[in-house]
C-alpha positions in Angstrom: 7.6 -72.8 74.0 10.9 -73.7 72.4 13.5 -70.9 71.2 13.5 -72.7 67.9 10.2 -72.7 65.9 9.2 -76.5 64.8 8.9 -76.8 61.2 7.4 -80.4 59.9 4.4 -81.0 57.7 2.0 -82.1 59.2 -1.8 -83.1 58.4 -2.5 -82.1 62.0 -0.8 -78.3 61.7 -1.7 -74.7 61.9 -2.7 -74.3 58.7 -6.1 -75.9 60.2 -6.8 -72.9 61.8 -5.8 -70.2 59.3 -7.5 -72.2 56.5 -10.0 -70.3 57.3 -9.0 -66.9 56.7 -8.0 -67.3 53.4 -11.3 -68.9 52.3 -12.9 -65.7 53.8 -10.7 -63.5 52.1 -11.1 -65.0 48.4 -14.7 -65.9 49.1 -15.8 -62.4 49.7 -14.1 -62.0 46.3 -15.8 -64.6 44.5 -19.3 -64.5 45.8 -19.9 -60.5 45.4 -18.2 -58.0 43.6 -19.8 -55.4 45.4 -19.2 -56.4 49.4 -15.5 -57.0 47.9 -15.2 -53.5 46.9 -16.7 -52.3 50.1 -14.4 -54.6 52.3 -11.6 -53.8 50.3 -9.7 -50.5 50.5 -11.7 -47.5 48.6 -10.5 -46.0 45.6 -11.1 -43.1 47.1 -9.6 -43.2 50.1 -6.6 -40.6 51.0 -4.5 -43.1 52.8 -2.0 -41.4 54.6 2.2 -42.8 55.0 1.8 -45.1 57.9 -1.5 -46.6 56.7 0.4 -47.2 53.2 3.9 -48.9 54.9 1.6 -51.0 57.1 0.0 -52.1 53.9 3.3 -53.8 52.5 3.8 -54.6 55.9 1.1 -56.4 56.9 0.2 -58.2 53.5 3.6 -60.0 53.5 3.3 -60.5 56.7 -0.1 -62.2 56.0 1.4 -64.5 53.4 4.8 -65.9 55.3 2.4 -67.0 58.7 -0.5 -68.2 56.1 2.2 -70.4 54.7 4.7 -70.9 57.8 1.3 -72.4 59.5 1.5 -75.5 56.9 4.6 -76.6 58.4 3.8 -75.5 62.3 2.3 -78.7 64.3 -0.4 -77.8 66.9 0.1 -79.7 70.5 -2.8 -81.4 70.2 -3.5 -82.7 73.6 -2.1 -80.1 75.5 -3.7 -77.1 78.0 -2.7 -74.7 75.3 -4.3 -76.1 72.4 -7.7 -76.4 73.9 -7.5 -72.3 75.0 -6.2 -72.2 71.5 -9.2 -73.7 69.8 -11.6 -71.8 72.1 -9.6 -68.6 71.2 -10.3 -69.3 67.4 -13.9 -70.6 67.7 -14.5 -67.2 69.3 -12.7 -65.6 66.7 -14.6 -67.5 64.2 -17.8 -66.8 64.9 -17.4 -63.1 65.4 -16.0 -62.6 62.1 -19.0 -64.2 60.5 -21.5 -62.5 62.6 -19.4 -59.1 61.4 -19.2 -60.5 57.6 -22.8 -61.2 57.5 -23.9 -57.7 59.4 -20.7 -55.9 57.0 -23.1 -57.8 54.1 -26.4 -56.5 55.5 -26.0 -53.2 55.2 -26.7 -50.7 52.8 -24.0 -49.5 50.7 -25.2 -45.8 51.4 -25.1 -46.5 55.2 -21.9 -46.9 57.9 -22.5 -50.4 59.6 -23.5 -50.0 63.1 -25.5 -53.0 64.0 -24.7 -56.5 65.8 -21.3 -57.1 66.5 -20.3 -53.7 65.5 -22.3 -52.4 68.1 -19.4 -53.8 70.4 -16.2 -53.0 68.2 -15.9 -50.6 65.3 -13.6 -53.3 63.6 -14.8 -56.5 64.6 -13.4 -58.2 61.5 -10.1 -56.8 62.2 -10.6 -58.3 65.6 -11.5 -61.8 64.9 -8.2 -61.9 62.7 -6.4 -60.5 65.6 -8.0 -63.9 67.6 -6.8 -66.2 64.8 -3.4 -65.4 65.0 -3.4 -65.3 68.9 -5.5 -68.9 68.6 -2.2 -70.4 66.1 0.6 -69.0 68.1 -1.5 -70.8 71.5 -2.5 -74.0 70.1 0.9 -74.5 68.8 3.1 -72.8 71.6 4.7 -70.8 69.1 6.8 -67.6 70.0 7.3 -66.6 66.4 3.1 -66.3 66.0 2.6 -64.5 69.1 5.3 -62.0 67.7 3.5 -62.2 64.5 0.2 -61.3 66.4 1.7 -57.9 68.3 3.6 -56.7 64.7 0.3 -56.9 63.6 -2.0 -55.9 65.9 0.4 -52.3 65.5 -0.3 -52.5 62.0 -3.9 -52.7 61.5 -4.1 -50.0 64.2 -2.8 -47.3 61.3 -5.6 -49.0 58.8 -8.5 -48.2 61.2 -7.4 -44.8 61.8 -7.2 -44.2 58.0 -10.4 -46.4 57.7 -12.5 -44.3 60.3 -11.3 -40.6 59.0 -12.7 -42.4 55.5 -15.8 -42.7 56.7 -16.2 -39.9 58.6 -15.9 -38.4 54.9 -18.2 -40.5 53.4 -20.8 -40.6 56.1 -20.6 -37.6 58.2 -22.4 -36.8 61.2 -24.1 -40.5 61.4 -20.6 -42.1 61.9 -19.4 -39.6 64.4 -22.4 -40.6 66.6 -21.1 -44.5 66.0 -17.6 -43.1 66.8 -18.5 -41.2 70.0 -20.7 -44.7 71.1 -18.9 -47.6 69.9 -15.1 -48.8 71.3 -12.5 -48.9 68.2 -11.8 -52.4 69.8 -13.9 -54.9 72.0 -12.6 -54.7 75.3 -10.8 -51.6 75.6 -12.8 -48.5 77.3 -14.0 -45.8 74.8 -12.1 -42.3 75.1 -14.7 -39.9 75.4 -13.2 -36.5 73.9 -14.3 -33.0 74.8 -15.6 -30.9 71.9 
């Protein structure tokens, strides 16, 4: 890992593995209104300070690695690229078992099946993965950075996002809450009524 980030373009570059991301964001978009506007932020929703800074954080954010991954070159060949790539398949594949069990659901209903079963944000998860996979499989310090900026940033969102539903869902997304991990991996904190 070199103190100064590479920056050639490259046909073999980053931008491979966060291609992706941005064809899931504006496909959402294009292929139904309504899944967009349940994915998307609600109108609705009473988003509180932090939530709202780490909006016009992370969004910018978003756009400078989306683009700084065109000019990143992945060490192709190397131990890390291969834990890397198995980082983002992983990622991968959970966010389209969570987009397709997101899509499943009834509008009316919280989603609690498949891979939310194991995460209450899988999708926010399998982005977290991509970034990790990018700043591995191209050894690059200034993606890992990227990864724990945001990783404290969509951690306001799904605070705001689960008081939301709460709201909107009641007493059938407390039960989800009191069963289900906010994040795969870490222990749930059972709290005392």
């Amino acid at each position: 890992m070199s103190l100064v980030p590479a920056f050639e373009i490259g046909l073999w570059n980053a931008w491979i593995f966060m291609i992706w991301l941005v064809i899931h964001n504006f496909g959402i978009r294009i292929l139904s209104k309504e899944l967009y506007q349940r994915a998307g932020e609600p109108p609705d929703m009473k988003a509180t300070c932090a939530h709202r800074i780490a909006s016009y954080i992370s969004m910018p954010l978003w756009l400078m690695t989306t683009a700084y991954s065109i000019f990143l070159p992945l060490q192709i060949g190397t131990t890390w690229f291969y834990t890397g790539l198995a980082v983002f398949l992983l990622g991968l594949i959970m966010n389209i078992f969570a987009t397709f069990n997101f899509a499943a659901t009834p509008m009316n209903k919280p989603v609690t099946k498949g891979i939310y079963r194991y995460s209450r944000h899988p999708i926010y998860v399998a982005i977290l993965l991509t970034y990790l996979s990018v700043g591995m499989a191209s050894v690059s310090w200034i993606f890992l950075l990227a990864v724990i900026i945001w990783a404290v940033l969509v951690s306001f969102s799904a605070i705001d996002e689960e008081r939301y539903c709460l709201e909107k869902y009641g007493e059938a997304y407390r039960d989800y809450m009191n069963r289900t991990p906010r994040w795969i991996g870490v222990p749930k904190i059972v709290k005392s009524k």
